[in-house]
N, C-alpha and C positions, 0 to 999 in steps of 0.2 A: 172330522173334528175330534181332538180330543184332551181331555183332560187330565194332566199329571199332577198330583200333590205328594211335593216331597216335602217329609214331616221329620225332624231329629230324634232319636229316643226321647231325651229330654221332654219333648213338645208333648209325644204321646202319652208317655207314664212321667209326670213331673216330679222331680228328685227331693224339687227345694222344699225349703220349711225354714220359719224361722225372719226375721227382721234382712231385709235384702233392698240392693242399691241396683236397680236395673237399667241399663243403657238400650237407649231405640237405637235399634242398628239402622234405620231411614235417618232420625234427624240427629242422633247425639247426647238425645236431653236424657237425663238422668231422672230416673225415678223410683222414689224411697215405697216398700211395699211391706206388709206383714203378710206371712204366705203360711196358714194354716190350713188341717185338713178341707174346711165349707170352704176356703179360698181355692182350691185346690177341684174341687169336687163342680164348683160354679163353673171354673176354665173348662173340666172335661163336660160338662155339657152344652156349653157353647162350641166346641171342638166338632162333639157330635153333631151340635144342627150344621154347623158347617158342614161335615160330612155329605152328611143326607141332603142338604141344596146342593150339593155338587153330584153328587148321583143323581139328582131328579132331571138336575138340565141337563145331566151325559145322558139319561134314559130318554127326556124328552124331544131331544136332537137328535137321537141315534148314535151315539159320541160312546168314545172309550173311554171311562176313568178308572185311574190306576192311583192310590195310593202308594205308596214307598218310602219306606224306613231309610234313613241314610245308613241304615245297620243291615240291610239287607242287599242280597248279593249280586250284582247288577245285575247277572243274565237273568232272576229267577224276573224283575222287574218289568224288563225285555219282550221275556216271554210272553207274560201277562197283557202288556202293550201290542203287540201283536196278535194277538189271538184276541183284541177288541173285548178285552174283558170289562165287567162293571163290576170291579171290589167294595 
């Protein structure tokens, strides 16, 4: 078993700020947001618990989880996947 989370810089370090118009890239529907710093700081810790529940079921399962940056360089990703890492 194993588990791949590919995440975009964006996702990881968020850039935005400011009155924003965002599209669900599933259904289309457009959603109006105010994205300051406590906006900002609530997503990365919900990002984190994500995180950590996907390590716990790769740990509990004996399963590979690999995080990956779309900025990162396939083989180092590769690597990591292979060698059954838990990032």
């Amino acid at each position: 078993m194993a588990l791949v989370q590919v995440l975009s810089a964006e996702e990881i370090d968020p850039p935005f700020e400011g009155d924003l118009a965002l599209e669900d890239a599933e259904t289309g529907a457009i959603v109006e947001v105010t994205i300051d710093a406590r906006a900002v700081e609530a997503y990365l810790e919900r990002l984190n618990a994500l995180v950590a529940a996907l390590r716990a079921i790769a740990k509990r399962h004996r399963a590979t989880y690999v995080r990956v940056s779309t900025t990162d360089p396939l083989l180092s990703a590769i690597r990591r996947f292979v060698s059954r890492s838990v990032d």
